[in-house]
C-alpha positions as MATLAB code, in Angstrom:
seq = 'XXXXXXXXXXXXXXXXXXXXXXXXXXXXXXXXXXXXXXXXXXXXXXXXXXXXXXXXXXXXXXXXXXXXXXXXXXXXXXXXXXXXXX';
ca = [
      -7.568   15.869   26.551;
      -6.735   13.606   23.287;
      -8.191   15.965   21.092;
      -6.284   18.848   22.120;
      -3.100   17.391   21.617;
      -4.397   16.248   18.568;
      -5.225   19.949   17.581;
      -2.111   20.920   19.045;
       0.116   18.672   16.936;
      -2.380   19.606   13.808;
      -1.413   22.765   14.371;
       2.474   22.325   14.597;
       2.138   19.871   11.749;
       0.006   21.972    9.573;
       1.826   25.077   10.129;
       5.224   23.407    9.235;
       3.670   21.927    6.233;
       2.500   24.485    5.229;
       6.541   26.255    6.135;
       7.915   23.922    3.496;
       5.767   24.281    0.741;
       6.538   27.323   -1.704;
       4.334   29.885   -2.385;
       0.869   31.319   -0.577;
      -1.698   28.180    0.362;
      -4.665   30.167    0.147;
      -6.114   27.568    2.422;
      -7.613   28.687    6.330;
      -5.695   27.871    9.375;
      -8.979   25.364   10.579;
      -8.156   23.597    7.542;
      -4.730   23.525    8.297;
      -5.298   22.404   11.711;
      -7.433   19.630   10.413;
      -4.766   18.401    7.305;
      -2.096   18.780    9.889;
      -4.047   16.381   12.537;
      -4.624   13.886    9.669;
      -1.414   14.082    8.132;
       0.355   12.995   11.879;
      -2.361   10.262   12.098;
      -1.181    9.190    8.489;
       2.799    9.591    8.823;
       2.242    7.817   12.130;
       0.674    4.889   10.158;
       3.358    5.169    7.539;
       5.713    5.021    9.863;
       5.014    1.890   11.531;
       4.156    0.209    7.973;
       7.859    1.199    7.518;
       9.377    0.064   10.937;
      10.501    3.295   12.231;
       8.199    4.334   14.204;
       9.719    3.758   17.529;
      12.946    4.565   17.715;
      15.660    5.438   20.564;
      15.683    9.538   21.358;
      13.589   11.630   18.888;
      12.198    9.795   16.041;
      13.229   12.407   13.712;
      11.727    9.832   10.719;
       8.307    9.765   11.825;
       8.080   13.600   11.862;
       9.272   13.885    8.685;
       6.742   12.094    7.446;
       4.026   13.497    9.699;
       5.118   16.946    7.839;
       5.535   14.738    4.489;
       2.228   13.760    4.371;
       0.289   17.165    5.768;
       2.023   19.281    3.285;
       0.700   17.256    0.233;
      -2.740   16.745    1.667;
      -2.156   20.923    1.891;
      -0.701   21.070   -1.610;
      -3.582   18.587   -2.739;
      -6.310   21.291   -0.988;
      -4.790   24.600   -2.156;
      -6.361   24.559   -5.355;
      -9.742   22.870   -4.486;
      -9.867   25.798   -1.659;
      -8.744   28.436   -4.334;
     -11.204   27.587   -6.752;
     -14.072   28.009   -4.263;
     -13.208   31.847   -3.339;
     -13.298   32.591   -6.647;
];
């Protein structure tokens, strides 16, 4: 059951990434789904390094920087991705 959340917040994450980031990512939604998963992993761990990881109510922070950190592990993969359809 752990990794299907963690695909299902991969997904969320990687999709709103992806939301915030101008332009067409020319990369696949698996590979969103997987930058996404490890960019929540990562803004989790950035978030505790920073002390705001648990917070009262929503932790709006932490899921700023879950998004934060997928969308440049997206923007860092665009090209590489784009440069291998070619």
């Amino acid at each position: 059951m752990t990794i299907l959340w963690a695909l299902v917040a991969g997904l969320v994450v990687g999709l709103l990434a992806r939301l915030v980031l101008p332009g067409r990512q020319p990369v696949p939604l698996w590979l969103t789904v997987l930058l996404g998963a490890i960019g929540a992993v990562l803004g989790n761990a950035l978030a505790s390094y920073l002390g705001v990881r648990n917070t009262g109510g929503i932790d709006w922070i932490r899921h700023l920087l879950q998004v934060g950190v997928a969308a440049v592990l997206i923007a860092a993969a665009s090209p590489v991705y784009a440069g291998r359809r070619r």
